[in-house]
C-alpha positions as CSV (number, residue, x, y, z in Angstrom):
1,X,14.6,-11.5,0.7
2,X,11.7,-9.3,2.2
3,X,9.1,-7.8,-0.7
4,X,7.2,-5.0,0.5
5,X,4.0,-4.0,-1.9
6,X,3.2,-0.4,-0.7
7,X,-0.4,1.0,-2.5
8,X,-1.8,4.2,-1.9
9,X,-5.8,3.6,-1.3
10,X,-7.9,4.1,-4.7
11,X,-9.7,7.5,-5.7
12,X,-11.7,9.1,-3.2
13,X,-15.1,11.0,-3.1
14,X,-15.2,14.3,-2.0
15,X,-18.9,14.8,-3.1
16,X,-20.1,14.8,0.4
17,X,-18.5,17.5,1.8
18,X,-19.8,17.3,5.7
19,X,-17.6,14.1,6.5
20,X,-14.3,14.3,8.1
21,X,-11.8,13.4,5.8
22,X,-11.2,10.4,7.7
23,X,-14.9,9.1,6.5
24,X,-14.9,9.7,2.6
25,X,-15.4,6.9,0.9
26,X,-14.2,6.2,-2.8
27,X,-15.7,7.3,-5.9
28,X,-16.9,5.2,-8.8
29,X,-13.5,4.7,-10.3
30,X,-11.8,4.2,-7.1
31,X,-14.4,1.5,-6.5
32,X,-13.1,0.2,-10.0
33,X,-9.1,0.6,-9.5
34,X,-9.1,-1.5,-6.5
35,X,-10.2,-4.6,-7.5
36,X,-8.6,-4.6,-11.1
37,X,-5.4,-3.7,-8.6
38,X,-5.4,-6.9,-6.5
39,X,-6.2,-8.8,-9.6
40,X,-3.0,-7.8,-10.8
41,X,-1.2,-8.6,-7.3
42,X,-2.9,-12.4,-7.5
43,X,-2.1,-12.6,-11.6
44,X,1.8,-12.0,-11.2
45,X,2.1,-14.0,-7.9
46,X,2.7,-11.5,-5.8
47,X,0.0,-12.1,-3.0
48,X,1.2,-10.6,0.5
49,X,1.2,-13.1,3.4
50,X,-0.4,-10.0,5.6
51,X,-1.6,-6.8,5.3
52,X,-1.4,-3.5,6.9
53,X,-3.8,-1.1,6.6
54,X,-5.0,2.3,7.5
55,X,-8.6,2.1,9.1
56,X,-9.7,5.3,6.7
57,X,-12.9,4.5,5.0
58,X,-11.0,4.7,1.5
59,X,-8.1,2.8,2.9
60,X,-10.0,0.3,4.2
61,X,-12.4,-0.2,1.6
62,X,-9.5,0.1,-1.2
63,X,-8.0,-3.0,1.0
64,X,-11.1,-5.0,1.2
65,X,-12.3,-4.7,-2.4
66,X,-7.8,-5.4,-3.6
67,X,-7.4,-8.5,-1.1
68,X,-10.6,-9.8,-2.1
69,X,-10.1,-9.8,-5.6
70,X,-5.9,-10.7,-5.0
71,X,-8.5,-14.1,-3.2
72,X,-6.3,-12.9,0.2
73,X,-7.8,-14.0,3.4
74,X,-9.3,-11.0,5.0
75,X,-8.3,-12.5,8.0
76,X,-4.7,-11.2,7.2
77,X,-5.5,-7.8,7.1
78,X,-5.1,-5.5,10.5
79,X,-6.0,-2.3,10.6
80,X,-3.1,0.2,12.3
81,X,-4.3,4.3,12.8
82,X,-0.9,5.4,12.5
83,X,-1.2,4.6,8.7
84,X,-3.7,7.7,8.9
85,X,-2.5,9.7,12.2
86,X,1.1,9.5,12.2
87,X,4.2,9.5,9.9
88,X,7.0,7.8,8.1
89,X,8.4,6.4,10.7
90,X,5.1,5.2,11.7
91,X,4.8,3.7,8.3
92,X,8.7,1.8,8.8
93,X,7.6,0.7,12.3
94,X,4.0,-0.8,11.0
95,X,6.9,-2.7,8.1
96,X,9.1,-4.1,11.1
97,X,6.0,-5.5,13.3
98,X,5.3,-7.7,10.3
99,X,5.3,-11.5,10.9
100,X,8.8,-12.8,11.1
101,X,7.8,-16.1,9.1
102,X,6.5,-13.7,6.2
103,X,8.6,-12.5,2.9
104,X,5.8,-10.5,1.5
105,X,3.6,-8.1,3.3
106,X,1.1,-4.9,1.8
107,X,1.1,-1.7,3.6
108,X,-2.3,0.3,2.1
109,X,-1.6,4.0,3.1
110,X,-2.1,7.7,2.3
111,X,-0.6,10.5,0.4
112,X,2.7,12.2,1.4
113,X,3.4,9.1,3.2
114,X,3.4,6.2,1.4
115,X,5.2,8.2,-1.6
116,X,8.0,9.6,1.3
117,X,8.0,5.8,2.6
118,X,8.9,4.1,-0.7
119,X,11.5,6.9,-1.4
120,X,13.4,6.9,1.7
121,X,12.9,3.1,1.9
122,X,14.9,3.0,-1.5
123,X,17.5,5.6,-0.8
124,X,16.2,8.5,-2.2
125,X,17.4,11.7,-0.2
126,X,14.4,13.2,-1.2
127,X,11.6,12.2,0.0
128,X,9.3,12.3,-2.8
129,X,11.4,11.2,-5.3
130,X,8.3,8.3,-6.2
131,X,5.0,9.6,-7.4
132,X,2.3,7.6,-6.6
133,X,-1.3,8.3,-8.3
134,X,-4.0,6.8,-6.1
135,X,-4.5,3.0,-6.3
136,X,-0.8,3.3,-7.4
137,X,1.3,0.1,-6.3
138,X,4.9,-0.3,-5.7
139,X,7.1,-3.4,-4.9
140,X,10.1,-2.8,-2.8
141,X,12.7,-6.0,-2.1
142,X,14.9,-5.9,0.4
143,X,18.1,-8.1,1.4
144,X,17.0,-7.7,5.2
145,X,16.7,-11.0,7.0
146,X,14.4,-9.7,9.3
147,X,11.4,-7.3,9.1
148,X,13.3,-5.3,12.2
149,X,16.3,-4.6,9.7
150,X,14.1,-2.8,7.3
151,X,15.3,1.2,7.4
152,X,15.5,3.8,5.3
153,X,17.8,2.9,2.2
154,X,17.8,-0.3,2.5
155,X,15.7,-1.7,-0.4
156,X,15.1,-1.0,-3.9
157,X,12.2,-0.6,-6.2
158,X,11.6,-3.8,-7.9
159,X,8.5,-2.3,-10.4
160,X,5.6,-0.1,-10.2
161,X,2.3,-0.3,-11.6
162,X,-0.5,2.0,-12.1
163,X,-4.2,1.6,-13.0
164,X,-3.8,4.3,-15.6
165,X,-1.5,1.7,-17.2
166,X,-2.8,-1.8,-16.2
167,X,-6.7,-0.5,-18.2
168,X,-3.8,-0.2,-21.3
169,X,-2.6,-3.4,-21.2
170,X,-5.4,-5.9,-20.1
C-alpha cells in the first residue's frame, strides 16, 4: 500500500509587501505550526521515506522546520518548482517520480493545488472538495503497487489533521 502525506506550507507573512510572492517567508504562527506539525507526523509513525517540496521560501522553510522536528533526514527532501510553477498534474507526476522502494512519501505544496490534488486523488469530481487551512496535513493510501499507478481516484483519505485542532488536543 502507497501512503501519501500531502501538507500545505504553514502561514505566511505578507508584512513585507515588496517581495515576490515566491520570497515571503512565514509569520510567527507559521513558524510555530510547522514544527508542532512534524511532531505529530513522527508521534503517530507516520515519517515519509522522502519528501517533495516546493522551493517557495514558506514551502521550504515549512518543510525544513516539519522534517526536522518529524527527526527526517533533510537529505530526503528535494526541492521540485513545479510544486510552485505548475499544476495538478504536476503535483501527480512529482507523486509517480517517488522512489519505487518507498511506501510513504510528503508532498509540501501550495493552495488551489494541493487541496485540488488530494480531491481528485480521492475521487472527488470536484476538485476542491478537501479544504485545507495552511500547515493543514492530509494522509492519502493507495492500493497502487507502484508510485507510476497513482492517478486521479485512486486513493482514499485515511485522516486529516489540522494545527487548529492538534493545539486542542496536546
Amino acid at each position: 500500500m502507497k501512503q501519501i502525506l500531502l501538507m500545505r506550507h504553514a502561514k505566511s507573512s505578507w508584512e513585507d509587501g515588496s517581495l515576490k510572492d515566491f520570497d515571503r517567508p512565514l509569520n510567527g504562527r507559521g513558524k510555530e505550526d510547522a514544527p508542532m506539525m512534524g511532531k505529530f507526523i513522527r508521534d503517530i509513525g507516520y515519517k515519509p521515506g522522502e519528501v517533495i517540496s516546493s522551493p517557495a521560501k514558506r514551502a521550504q522553510e515549512t518543510t525544513r522546520l516539519s522534517m526536522a522536528a518529524a527527526e527526517v533526514d533533510p537529505n530526503l527532501i528535494r526541492w521540485n518548482e513545479e510544486l510552485y510553477f505548475g499544476n495538478m498534474r504536476d503535483y501527480i507526476a512529482a507523486i509517480q517520480s517517488a522512489d519505487k522502494n518507498l511506501e510513504r512519501i510528503l508532498l509540501v505544496g501550495h493552495n488551489p493545488l494541493i487541496e485540488n490534488t488530494a480531491g481528485i486523488l480521492a475521487g472527488s469530481e470536484h476538485k476542491t472538495s478537501v479544504r485545507m487551512p495552511t500547515a493543514a496535513l492530509v494522509c492519502l493510501e493507495s492500493f497502487a503497487e507502484k508510485w507510476d499507478d497513482i492517478a486521479p481516484g485512486t486513493c482514499q483519505i485515511k485522516w486529516m489533521m489540522i494545527p487548529k485542532v492538534l493545539k486542542e488536543i496536546i
